[in-house]
C-alpha positions in Angstrom: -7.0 11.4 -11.9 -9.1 12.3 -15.0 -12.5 10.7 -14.0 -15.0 12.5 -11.8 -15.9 11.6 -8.3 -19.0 12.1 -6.5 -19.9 16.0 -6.1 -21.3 15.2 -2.5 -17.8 14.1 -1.7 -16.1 16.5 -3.4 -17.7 19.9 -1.7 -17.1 18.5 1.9 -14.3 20.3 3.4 -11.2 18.7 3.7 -10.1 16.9 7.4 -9.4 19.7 10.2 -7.0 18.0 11.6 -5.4 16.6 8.6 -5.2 20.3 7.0 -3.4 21.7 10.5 -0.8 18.2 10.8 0.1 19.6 7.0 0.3 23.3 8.0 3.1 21.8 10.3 4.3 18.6 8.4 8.4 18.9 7.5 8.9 22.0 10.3 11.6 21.3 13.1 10.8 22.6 16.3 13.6 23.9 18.9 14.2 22.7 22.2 13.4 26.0 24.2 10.3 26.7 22.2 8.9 22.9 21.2 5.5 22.2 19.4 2.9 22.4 21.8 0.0 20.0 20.6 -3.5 20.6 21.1 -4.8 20.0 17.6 -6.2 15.9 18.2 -7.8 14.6 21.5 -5.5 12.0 22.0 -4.6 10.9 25.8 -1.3 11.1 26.0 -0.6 8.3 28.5 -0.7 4.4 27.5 -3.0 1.9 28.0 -3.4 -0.2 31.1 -0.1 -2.1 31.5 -2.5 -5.4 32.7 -4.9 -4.7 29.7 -1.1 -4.7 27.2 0.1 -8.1 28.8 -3.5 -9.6 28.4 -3.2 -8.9 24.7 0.0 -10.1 24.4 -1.3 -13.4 25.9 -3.5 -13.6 23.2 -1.7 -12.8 20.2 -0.3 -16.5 19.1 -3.8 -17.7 19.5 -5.0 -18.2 15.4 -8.6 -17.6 16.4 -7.8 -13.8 17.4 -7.3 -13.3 13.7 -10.4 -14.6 12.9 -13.9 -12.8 12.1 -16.4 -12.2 15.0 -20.0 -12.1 14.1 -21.1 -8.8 12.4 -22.5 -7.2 15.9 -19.8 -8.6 18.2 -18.9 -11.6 20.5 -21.8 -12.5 23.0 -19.7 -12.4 25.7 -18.1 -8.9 24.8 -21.1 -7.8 24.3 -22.4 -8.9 28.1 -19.6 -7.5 29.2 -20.2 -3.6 27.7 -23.9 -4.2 28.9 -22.4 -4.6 32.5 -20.6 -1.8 32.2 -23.8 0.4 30.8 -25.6 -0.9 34.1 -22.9 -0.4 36.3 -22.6 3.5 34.4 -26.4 4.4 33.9 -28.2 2.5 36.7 -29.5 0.5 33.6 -28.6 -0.1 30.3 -29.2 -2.2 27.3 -28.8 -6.0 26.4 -26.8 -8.0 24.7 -28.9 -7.9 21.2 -29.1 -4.2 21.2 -25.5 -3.4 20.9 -23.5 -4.0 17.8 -19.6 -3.2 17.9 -18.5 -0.7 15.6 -15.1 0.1 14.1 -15.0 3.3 16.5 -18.6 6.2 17.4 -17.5 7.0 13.8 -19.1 4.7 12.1 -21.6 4.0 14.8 -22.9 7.2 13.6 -22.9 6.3 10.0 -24.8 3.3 10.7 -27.4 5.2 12.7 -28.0 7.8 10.4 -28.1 5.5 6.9 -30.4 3.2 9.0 -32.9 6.8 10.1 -32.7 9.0 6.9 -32.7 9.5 3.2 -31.0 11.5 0.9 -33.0 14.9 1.8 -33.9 14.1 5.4 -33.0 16.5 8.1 -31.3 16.4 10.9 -30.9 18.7 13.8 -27.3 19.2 15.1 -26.5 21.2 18.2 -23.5 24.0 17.7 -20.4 23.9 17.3 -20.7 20.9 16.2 -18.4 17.6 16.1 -17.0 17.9 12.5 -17.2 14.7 11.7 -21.2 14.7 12.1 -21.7 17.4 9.7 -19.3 16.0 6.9 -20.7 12.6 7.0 -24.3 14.2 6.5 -23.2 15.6 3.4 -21.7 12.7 1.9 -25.1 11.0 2.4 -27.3 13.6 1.8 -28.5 14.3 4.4 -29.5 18.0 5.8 -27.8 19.0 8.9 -30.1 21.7 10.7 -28.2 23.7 13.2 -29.2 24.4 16.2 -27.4 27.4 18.1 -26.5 27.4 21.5 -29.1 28.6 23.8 -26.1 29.7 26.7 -23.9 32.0 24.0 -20.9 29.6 22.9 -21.9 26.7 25.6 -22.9 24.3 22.6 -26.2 23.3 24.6 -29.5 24.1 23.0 -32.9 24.0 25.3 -35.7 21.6 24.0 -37.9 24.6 23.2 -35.2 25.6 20.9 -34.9 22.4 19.2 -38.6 22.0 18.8 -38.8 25.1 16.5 -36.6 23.1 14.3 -38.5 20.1 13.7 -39.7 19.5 10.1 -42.0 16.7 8.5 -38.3 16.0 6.6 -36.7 15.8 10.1 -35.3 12.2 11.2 -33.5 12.9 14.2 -31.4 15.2 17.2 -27.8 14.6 17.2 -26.6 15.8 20.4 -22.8 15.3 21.7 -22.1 15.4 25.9 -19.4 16.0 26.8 -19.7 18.1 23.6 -16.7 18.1 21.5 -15.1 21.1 20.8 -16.4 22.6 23.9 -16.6 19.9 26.6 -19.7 21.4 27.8 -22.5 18.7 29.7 -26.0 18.5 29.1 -27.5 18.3 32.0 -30.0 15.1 32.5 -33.1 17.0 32.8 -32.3 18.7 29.8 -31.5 15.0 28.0 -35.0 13.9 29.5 -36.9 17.1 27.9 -35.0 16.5 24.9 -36.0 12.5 24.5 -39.3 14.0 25.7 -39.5 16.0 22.9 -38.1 13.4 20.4 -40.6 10.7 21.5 -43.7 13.7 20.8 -42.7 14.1 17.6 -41.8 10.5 16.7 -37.9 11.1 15.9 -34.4 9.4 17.3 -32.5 11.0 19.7 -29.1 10.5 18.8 -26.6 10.7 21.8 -23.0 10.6 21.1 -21.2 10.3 24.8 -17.8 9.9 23.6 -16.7 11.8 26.2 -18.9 10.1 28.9 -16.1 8.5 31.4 -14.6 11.9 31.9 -17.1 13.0 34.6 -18.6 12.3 37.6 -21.9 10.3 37.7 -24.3 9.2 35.6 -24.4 11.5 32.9 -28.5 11.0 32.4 -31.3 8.0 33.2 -32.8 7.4 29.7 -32.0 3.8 30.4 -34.3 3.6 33.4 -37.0 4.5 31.1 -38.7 1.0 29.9 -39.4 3.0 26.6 -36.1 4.1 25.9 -35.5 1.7 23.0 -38.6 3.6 21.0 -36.5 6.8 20.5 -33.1 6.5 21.7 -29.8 5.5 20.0 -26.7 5.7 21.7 -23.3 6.1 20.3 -20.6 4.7 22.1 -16.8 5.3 22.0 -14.5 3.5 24.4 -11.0 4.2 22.5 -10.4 7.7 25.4 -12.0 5.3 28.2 -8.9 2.8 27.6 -6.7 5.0 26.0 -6.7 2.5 22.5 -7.8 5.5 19.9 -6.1 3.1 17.7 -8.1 0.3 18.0 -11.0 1.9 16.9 -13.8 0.6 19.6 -17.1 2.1 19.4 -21.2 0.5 19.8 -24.3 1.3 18.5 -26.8 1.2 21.0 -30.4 0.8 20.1 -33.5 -1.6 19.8 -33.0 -4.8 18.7 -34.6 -4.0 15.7 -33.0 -0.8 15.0 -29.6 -2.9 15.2 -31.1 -5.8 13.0 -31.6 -2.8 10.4 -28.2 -1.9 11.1 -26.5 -5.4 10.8 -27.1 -5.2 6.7 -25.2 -2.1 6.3 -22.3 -3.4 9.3 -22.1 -6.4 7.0 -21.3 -4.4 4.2 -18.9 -1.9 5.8 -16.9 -3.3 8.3 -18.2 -6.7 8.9 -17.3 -6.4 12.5 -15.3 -4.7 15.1 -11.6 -6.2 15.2 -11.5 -9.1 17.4 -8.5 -7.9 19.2 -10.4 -5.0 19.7 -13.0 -6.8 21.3 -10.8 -8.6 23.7 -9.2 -5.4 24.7 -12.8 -3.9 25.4 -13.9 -6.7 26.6 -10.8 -6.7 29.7 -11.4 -3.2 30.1 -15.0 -3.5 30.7 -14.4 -6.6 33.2 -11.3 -5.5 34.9 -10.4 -1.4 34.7 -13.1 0.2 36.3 -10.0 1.3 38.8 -8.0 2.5 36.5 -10.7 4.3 34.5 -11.5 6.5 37.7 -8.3 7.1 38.0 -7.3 8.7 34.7 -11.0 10.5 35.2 -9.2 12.4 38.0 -6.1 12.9 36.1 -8.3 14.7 33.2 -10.0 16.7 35.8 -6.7 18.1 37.8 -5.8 19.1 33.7 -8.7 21.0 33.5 -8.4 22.6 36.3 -4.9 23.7 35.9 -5.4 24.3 32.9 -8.7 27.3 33.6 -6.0 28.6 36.5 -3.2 29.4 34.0 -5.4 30.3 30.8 -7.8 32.8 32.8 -4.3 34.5 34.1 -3.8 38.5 33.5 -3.2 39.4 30.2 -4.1 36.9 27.8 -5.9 38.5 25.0 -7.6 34.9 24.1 -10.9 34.7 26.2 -12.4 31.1 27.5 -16.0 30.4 26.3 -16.4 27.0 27.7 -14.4 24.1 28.9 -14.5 20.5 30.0 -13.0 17.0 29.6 -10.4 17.1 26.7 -11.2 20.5 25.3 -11.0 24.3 25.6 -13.5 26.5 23.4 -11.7 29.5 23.1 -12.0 33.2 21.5 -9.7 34.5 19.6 -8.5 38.6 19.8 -7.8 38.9 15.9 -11.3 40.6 15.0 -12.2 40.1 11.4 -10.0 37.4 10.7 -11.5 34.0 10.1 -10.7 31.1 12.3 -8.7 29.0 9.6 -5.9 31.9 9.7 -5.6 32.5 13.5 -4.9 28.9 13.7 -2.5 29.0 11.0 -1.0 32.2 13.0 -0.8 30.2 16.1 1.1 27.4 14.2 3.2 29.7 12.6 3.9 32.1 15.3 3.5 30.5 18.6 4.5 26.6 17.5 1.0 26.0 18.7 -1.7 23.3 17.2 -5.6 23.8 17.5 -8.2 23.4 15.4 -10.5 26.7 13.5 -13.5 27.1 15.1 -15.4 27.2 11.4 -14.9 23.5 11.2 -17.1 22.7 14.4 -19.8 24.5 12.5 -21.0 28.2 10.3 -21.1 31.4 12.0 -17.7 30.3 14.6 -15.4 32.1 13.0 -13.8 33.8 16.3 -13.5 30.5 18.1 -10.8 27.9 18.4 -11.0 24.3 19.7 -7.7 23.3 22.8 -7.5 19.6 23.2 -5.8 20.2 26.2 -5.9 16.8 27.4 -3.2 16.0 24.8 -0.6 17.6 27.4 0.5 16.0 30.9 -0.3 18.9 33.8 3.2 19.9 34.2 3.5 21.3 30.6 0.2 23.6 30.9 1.5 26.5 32.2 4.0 26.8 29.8 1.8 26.1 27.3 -0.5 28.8 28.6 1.8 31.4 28.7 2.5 30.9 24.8 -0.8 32.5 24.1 -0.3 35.5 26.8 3.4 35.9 24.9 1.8 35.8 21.6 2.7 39.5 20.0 -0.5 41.0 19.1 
């Protein structure tokens, strides 16, 4: 390639989990010491066997291959606001959600609808990579926001408010957070909104994570003025276990998504309509089977506190939740990058550095310990006790 690309894209860093799949790309692991994966939050069991044959049922049918409009079937649509309602107490309707190829681009919608090149946003630490590279591709300043609770990820309103700018556009805030599965609590969400409606921002809220505990995670829906400073970002590819389908929603006023429907037209043009079917069965039909994987994910993280928080493992546990660990590691005055690349190397381990959740997290490491059925954890545990120091 001898012509130049654009410098914004160019200085992002490149893919965490890309750079640690190449660190271990062409190795062969043995059978008594096999690679132990907790690099990607990926659940590791299938999709709903009902919600596969319903698919299959509609595959020879010519008008699955066929466009949707830009925001989404009506009917899917109703069916995710059923869900919201059934979730939150309340939730939106059917003209302010628009289906998205995934929260990914969800979140590029939201913030190229809110902001400018210079605008500000304020991002909570560690942050969800993702966030923080997409900013910088649109030029857009992320403002961190360190964790009030020492590693948690959660920052207090008072916090935030210290951050706020005339350049600032919105608070991106992830619960469960990812890397450290931590939950904001809802009186800290309300103070938060709260805040955001004072100073006449958005309040992002990316709940990704969201059907991975118990209860409603917050009420902002009950609020009949939620639509004036709220945008919700929706994934539902963990709910269903279809990461590969890529089903996400933007969740906002209906004139927030009207805004938002010029740049979906020119991105994606709509969410897949076999993805739409598939979220449209799981909203209607797997309310059962959601619960029950819920439970599953929370015996994991159980079992999997109980054997990492055994005697003598020198890696300490800063927070946990859902899919992931947030994790210390005992190498002082390396950087985060190489005690990943130690693990890999060392202990046929895969995480992610800490330094790509955010600056300053260079003696943390992200566990997506969801990626691993209960049975393997202890196992998997002991590898870091074993590690040689």
């Amino acid at each position: 390639m001898k012509f130049p690309v654009s410098a914004r894209v160019a200085q992002l860093p490149f893919p965490p989990i890309s750079e640690v799949k190449g660190w271990l790309a062409g190795r062969v692991f043995p059978e008594d010491r096999p690679l132990v994966d907790l690099c990607q939050a990926v659940p590791d069991y299938p999709p709903a066997a009902e919600l596969t044959d319903h698919l299959k049922g509609l595959l020879s049918d010519p008008l699955v291959s066929k466009y949707t409009p830009d925001e989404g079937l009506p009917e899917v649509r109703e069916a995710v606001c059923a869900r919201y309602r059934r979730m939150y107490g309340a939730g939106p309707s059917g003209g302010q959600i628009c289906l998205t190829v995934g929260a990914s681009q969800a979140f590029w919608l939201a913030m190229v609808v809110l902001c400018r090149e210079g605008d500000e946003v304020i991002v909570q630490l560690p942050a969800y990579f993702d966030h923080p590279m997409a900013l910088g591709a649109l030029g857009i300043r992320p403002v961190y926001a360190r964790p009030a609770g020492g590693g948690s990820g959660l920052s207090e309103a008072e916090a935030l408010a210290k951050l706020v700018t005339p350049r600032t556009r919105a608070i991106l805030l992830v619960s469960p957070s990812n890397p450290t599965g931590a939950v904001l609590a809802p009186a800290t969400l309300r103070r938060i909104f709260e805040l955001a409606r004072e100073k006449n921002i958005a309040l992002v809220l990316d709940e990704t994570y969201n059907a991975f505990i118990d209860g409603p995670s917050h009420g902002l829906f009950s609020d009949p003025a939620w639509t004036g400073h709220f945008v919700h970002l929706a994934s539902f590819g963990k709910t269903y276990a279809l990461t590969g389908f890529r089903a996400g929603a933007l969740v906002a006023s209906e004139g927030f998504i009207r805004q938002a429907l010029k740049v979906q037209d020119t991105m994606a043009v709509c969410q897949p309509r076999i993805t739409q079917e598939a979220l449209r069965y799981g909203c209607d039909a797997l309310d059962g089977w959601v619960a029950s994987k819920r439970a599953v994910m929370q015996r994991r993280h159980q079992r999997f506190r109980e054997e990492f928080l055994r005697p003598g493992n020198p890696f300490g546990l800063a927070a946990s939740g859902g899919f992931f660990a947030w994790v210390t590691h005992p190498w002082e005055g390396e950087t985060s990058r190489s005690a990943a690349r130690r693990l890999a190397d060392e202990a046929n381990i895969a995480c992610l550095p800490g330094a790509a959740f955010g600056p300053g997290l260079e003696g943390f490491l992200r566990l997506a310990f969801g990626n691993i059925r209960e049975e393997q954890i202890p196992a998997a545990a002991a590898r870091f006790r074993d590690l040689p120091r």
